[in-house]
C-alpha positions as CSV (number, residue, x, y, z in Angstrom):
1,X,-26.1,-18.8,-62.8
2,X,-24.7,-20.4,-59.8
3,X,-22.4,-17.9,-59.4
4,X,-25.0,-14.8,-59.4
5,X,-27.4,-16.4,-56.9
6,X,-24.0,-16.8,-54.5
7,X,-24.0,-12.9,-55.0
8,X,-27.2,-12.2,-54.8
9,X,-27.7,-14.3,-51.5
10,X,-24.0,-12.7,-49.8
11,X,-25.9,-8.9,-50.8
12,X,-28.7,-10.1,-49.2
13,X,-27.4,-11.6,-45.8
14,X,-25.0,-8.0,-45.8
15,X,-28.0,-6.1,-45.8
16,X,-29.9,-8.4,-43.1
17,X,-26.8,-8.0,-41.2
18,X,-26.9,-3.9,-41.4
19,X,-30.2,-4.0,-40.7
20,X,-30.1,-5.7,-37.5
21,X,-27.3,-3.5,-36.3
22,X,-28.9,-0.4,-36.8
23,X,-31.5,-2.0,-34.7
24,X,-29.1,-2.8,-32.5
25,X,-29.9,-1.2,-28.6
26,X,-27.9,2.1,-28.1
27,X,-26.8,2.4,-24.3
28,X,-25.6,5.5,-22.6
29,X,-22.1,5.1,-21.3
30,X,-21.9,7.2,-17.9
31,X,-18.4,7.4,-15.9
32,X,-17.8,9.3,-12.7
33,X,-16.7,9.0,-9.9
34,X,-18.2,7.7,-6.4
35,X,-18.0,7.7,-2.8
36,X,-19.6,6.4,-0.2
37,X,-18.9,7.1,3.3
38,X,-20.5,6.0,6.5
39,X,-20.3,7.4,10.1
40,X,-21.3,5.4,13.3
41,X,-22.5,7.5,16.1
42,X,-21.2,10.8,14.2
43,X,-17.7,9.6,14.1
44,X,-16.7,8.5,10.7
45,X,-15.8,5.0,10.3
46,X,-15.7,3.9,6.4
47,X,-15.0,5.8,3.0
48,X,-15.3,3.9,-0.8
49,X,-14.5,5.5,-3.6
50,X,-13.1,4.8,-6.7
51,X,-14.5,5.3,-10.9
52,X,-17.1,3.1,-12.2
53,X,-19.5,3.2,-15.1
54,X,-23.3,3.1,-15.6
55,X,-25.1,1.5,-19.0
56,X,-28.4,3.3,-19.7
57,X,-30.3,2.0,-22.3
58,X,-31.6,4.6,-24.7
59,X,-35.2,4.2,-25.9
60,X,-35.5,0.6,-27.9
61,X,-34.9,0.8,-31.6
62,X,-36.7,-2.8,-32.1
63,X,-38.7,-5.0,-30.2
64,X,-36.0,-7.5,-29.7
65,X,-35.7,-9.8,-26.6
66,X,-32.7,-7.9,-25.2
67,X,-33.8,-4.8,-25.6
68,X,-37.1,-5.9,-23.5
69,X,-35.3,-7.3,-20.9
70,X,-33.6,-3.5,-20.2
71,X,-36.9,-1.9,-20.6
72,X,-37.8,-4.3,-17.5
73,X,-34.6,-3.7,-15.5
74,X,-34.9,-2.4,-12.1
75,X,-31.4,-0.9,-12.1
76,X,-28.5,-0.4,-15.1
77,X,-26.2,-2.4,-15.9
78,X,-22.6,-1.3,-13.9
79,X,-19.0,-2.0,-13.7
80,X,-16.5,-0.9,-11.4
81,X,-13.4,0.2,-12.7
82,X,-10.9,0.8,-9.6
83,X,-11.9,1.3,-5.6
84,X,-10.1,2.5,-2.9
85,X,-11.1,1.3,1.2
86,X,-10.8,3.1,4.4
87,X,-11.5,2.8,7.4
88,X,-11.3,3.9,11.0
89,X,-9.0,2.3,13.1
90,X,-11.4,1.5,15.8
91,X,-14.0,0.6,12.8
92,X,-15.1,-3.1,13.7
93,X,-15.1,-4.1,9.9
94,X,-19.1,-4.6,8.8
95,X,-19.2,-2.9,5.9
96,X,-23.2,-3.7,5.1
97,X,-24.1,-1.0,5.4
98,X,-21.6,1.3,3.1
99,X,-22.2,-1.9,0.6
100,X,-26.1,-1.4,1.0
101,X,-25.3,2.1,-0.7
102,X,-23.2,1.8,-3.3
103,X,-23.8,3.8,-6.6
104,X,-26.6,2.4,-8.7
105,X,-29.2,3.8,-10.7
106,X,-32.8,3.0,-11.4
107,X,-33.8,3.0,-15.0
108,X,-36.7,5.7,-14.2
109,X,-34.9,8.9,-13.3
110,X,-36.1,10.0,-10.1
111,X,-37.6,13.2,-11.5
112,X,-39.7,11.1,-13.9
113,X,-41.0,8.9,-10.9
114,X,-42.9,11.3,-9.7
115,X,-45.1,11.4,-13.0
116,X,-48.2,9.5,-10.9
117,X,-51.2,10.1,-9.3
118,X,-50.1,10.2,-6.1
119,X,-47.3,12.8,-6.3
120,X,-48.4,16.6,-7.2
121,X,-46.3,19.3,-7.9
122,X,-47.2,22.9,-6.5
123,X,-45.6,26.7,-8.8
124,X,-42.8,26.7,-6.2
125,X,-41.3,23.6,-6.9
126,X,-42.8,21.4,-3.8
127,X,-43.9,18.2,-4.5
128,X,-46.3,16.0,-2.6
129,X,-47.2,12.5,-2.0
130,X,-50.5,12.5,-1.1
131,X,-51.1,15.3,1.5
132,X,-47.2,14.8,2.8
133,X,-44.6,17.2,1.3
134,X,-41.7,15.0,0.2
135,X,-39.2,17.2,-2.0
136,X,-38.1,20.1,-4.2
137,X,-37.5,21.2,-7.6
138,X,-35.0,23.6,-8.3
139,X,-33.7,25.1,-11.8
140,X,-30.2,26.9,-10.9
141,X,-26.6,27.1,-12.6
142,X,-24.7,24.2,-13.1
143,X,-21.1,24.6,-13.0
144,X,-18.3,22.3,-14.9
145,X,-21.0,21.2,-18.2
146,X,-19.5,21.9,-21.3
147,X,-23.1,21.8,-23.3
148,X,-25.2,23.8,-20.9
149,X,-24.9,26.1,-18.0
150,X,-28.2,25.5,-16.7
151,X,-29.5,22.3,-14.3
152,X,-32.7,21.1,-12.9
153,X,-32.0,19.1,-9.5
154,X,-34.9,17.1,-7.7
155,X,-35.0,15.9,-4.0
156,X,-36.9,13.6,-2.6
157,X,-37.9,12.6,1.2
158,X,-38.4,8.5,0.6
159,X,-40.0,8.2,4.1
160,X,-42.6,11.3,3.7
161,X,-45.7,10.0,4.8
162,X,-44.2,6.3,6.3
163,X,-45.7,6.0,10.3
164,X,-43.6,7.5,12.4
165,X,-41.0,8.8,9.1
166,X,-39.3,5.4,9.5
167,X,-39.3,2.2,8.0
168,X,-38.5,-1.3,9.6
169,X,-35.4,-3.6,7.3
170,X,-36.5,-6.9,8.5
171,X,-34.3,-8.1,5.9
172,X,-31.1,-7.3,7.8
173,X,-32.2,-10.0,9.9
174,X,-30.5,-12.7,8.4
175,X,-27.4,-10.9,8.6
176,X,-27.6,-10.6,12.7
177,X,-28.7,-7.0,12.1
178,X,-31.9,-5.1,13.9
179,X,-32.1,-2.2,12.1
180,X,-34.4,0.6,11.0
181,X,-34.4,3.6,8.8
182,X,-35.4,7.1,10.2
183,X,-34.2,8.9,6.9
184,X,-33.6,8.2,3.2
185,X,-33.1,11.4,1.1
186,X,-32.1,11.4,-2.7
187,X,-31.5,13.5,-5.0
188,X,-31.0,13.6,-8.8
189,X,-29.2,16.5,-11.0
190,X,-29.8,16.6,-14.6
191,X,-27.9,19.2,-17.8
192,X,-31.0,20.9,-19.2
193,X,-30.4,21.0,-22.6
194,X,-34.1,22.4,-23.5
195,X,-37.5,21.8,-22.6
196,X,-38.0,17.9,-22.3
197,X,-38.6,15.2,-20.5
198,X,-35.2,14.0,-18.4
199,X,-33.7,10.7,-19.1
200,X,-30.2,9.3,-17.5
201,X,-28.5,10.6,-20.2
202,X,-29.0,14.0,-18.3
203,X,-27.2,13.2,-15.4
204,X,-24.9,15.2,-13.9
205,X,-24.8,13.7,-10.1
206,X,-27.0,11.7,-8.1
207,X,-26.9,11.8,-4.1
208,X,-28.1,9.7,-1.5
209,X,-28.5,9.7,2.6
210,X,-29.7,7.4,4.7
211,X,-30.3,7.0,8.4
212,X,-30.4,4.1,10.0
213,X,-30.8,2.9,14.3
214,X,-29.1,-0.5,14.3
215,X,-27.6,-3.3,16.9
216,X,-26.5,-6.3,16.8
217,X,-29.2,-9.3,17.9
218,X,-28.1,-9.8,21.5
219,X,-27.6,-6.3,21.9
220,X,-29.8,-3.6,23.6
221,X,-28.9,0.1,22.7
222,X,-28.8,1.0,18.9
223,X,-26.1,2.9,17.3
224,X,-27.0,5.8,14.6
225,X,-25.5,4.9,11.4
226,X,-25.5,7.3,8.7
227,X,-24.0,6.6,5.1
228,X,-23.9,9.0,2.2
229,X,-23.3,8.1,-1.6
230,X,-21.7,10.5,-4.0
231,X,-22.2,9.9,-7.8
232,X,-20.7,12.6,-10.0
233,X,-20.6,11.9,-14.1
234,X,-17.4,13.4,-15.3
235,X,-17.6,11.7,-19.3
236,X,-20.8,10.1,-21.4
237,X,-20.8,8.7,-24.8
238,X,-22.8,6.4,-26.5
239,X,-22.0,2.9,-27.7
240,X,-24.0,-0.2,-28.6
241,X,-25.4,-3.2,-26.4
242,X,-22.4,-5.3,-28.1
243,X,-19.6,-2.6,-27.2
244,X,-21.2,-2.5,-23.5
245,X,-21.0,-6.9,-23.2
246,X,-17.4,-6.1,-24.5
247,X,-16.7,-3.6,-22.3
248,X,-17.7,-5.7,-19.3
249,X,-16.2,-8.4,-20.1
250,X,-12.7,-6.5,-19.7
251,X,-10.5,-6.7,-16.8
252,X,-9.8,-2.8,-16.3
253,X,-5.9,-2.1,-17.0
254,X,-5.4,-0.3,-13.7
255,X,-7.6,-0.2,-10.7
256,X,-6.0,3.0,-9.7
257,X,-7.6,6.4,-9.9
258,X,-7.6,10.1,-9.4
259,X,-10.1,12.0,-8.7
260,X,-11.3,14.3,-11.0
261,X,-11.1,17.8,-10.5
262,X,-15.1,18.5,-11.4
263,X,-15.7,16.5,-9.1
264,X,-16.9,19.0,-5.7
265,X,-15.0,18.9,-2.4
266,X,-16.3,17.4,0.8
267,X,-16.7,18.8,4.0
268,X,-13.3,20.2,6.0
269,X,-14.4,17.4,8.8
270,X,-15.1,14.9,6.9
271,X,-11.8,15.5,4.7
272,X,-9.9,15.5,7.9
273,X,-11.2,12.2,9.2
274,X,-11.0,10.5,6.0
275,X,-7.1,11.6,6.3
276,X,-6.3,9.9,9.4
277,X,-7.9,6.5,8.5
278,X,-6.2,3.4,7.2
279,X,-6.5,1.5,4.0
280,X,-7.9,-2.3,3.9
C-alpha cells in the first residue's frame, strides 16, 4: 500500500509540475542589431553599435505574479551582447546623450498607442492628437522577411501639439546639463502577416530622432545635438520566462560582431565620418 500511494503522489506532483510549465510565460526573443549615433553642431561626434536582444512577453498564459509584473513593465527586458565605440577625435567624451538613446522598447507597440481618445486616424493614413497632426501610416513592401513581403510602418511626431514643439529636460540638471528638446520622431515597422492587431513580435525595425539645444551650466550659447537610434531585428524565436533568466544570466562568448547584411546602409556622409573616427 505504501508503495502505491509513493506512486500515486510522484504521478501527481509530475503532472502539477507539467501543468505549471505549460503555464509558464512565453517571451518573444528579438535580436538585431543597433546603432546609435550623435552629431554635435552637424559634425558627427559618437557612433554605438553592436547586437543585443529584446524579451517580449507574449500574452499571459496564467495569472501568476511574474507574469503580472511584465504586463506592468514600462520597457522589455534587454541584454547586450557585444558593442563597439567611436568617437571623433575632437569629441569631448559626454556620452549622455548617445546613452539617453539606446535601443529599448516599450511593451505597447507604438502603433497600438495610439488606440485612445485623443489620437484619430484620417483614410490617408494621418493621425492626430487632438487638432495637431503628429504622424503617418503607411502599408508598402518590406524587403529581407522571409514570412511576408508586405509591412505596415507608423511615425510619430512626440512633440505635436507641445508649446512651442519643444519640451524642457529639467532632469539633465543634475548632470550639469541645460538642455531642451525641439524634436523627437519615432517610428515603428511591423511584418504584416494578416489582418490583426500588431504586437512586438511584428517587429521588423524601430527608429528614433531626437533634437536637442544644450550647454553646459556656466555656459551661454547652446550647441544642437542630434542623436539617431537604429534597431533592425535580424532573428526571433520564442522561448520561456526560465530560458530568458538563463539566458541573461550568461556572459556572451564573444562581444564581437558583424553586421548583418539585412541590415540597410547609412548615409555616404555619415559612413565616411564614422570611418575616420577612433575607437574608445
Amino acid at each position: 500500500m505504501k508503495c502505491k500511494r509513493l506512486t500515486s503522489i510522484a504521478l501527481m506532483l509530475l503532472l502539477v509540475a507539467l501543468t505549471l510549465q505549460g503555464q509558464e510565460q512565453q517571451f518573444v526573443r528579438l535580436k538585431g542589431y543597433y546603432r546609435v549615433y550623435q552629431a554635435t553642431n552637424a559634425m558627427l561626434a559618437y557612433f554605438i553599435d553592436g547586437m543585443v536582444e529584446m524579451y517580449v512577453p507574449i500574452a499571459d498564459t496564467s495569472q501568476s505574479s511574474s507574469s503580472t509584473t511584465h504586463a506592468r513593465s514600462t520597457f522589455v527586458d534587454r541584454k547586450f551582447l557585444g558593442e563597439r565605440r567611436c568617437k571623433a577625435p575632437q569629441a569631448n567624451g559626454d556620452e549622455t546623450f548617445v546613452r539617453m538613446n539606446m535601443p529599448q522598447l516599450e511593451t505597447i507597440p507604438l502603433v497600438e498607442s495610439i488606440n485612445s481618445e485623443e489620437y484619430s486616424t484620417r483614410n490617408n493614413g494621418d493621425v492626430y492628437r487632438w487638432a495637431d497632426k503628429c504622424g503617418q501610416i503607411n502599408h508598402h513592401r518590406l524587403d529581407n522577411e522571409p514570412h511576408t513581403n508586405t509591412g505596415l510602418t507608423i511615425e510619430i511626431d512626440n512633440l505635436a501639439g507641445q508649446p512651442n514643439h519643444e519640451l524642457e529636460l529639467n532632469q539633465l540638471k543634475m548632470y550639469g546639463i541645460v538642455a531642451r528638446m525641439t524634436a523627437f520622431e519615432e517610428s515603428e515597422t511591423y511584418a504584416e502577416q494578416n489582418a490583426r492587431n500588431y504586437t512586438l513580435a511584428d517587429l521588423h525595425a524601430a527608429h528614433k530622432h531626437q533634437t536637442f539645444m544644450a550647454h553646459y551650466r556656466g555656459e551661454d550659447e547652446d550647441e544642437q545635438i542630434d542623436v539617431w537610434s537604429d534597431f533592425f531585428v535580424t532573428d526571433k524565436m520564442v522561448i520561456s520566462e526560465r530560458e530568458m533568466k538563463r539566458i541573461k544570466k550568461e556572459k556572451p562568448q564573444s562581444r564581437t560582431f558583424t553586421i548583418p547584411s539585412s541590415v540597410p546602409q547609412l548615409e555616404e556622409n555619415i559612413a565616411e565620418a564614422w570611418a575616420k573616427m577612433v575607437e574608445y
